[in-house]
C-alpha positions, 0 to 999 in steps of 0.5 A, a space after each residue: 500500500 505504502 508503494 502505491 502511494 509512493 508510486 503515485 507521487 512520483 507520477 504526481 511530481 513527474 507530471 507537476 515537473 514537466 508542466 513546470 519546466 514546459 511552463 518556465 521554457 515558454 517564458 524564456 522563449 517569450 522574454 527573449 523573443 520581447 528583448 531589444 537588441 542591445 547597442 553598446 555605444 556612448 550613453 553619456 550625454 555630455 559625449 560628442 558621439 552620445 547615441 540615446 538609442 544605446 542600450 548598455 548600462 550608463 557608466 559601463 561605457 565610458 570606453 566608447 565615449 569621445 569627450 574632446 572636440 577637437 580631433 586633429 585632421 590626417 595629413 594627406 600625402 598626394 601619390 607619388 610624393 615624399 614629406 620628410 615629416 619629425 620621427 623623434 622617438 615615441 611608443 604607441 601604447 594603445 590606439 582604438 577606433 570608434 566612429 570616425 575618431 582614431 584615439 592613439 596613447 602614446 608615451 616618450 621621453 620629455 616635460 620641458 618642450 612642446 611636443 608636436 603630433 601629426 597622422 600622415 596618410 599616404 595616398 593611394 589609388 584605391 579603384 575597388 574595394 578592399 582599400 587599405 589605408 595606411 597611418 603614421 604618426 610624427 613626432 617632433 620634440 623640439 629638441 627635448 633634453 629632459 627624460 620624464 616620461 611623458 605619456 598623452 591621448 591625441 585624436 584624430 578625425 579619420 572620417 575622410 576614410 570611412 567608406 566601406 571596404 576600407 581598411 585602416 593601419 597605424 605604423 608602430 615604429 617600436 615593432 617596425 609593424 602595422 597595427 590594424 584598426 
């Protein structure tokens, strides 16, 4: 008697367990069909490239966010020529592209002189796509003699390479290489 009891519980709970797991998958599958598609972009509104329709959490994102204004524009090379552009020492410690504003840290010897940064983009005939741009950062020290170790983010407005199938590399003069964007 006690065993068919205990069978007949077991058949109660079965059958109670699969309604609820049928009853928890129709909810998830419900929920996630309601979900909006999450955009990870800049939700600060004191940004320049502040975007209302993102969905990631304010404050999470700051990573995204361009606050200066004031980009330099990229040097064009007209094709076939030569500019013996400043090449003092620097290292590149991170650089980051986010909408049409490249972000490049660097870091070099100084803290006595006004050190002077420029991006150069050597024009190339692109005639179809995939177009590859290719960047590299001057550097004039103005004679620097002092050795602190002067670190420093510098903005440039790339957007005159924003079309599609383009692809952009920044020269790293510390590894001789090209770092793709």
């Amino acid at each position: 008697m006690v065993y068919l009891c205990f069978k007949g519980m077991l058949k109660y709970i079965h059958h109670k367990g699969f309604l609820l797991l049928l009853i928890i998958a129709m909810l998830k599958f419900i929920i996630s069909c309601n979900k909006r598609e999450q955009i990870i972009d800049c939700t600060d509104p004191n940004a320049i490239n502040y975007n209302p329709e993102a969905t990631s959490i304010p404050g999470s994102d700051l990573a995204h966010c361009i606050y200066d204004s004031s980009c330099i524009d990229v040097i064009n090379i007209p094709l076939g020529e030569t500019i013996n552009y400043p090449v003092d020492d620097y290292n590149i410690d991170s650089a980051y592209l986010i909408d049409n504003y490249l972000t490049i840290s660097v870091s070099y010897d100084g803290g006595c002189e006004e050190h002077l940064f420029n991006l150069y983009a050597e024009d190339n005939f692109c005639g179809t796509p995939p177009c590859y741009i290719y960047l590299t950062l001057s550097h004039e020290s103005n004679n620097e003699l002092c050795e602190a170790v002067m670190r420093e983010n510098i903005c440039f407005d790339v957007s005159i390479f924003s079309y599609n199938g383009c692809f952009i590399s920044l020269f790293d003069p510390e590894n001789n290489t090209y770092i793709q964007l």
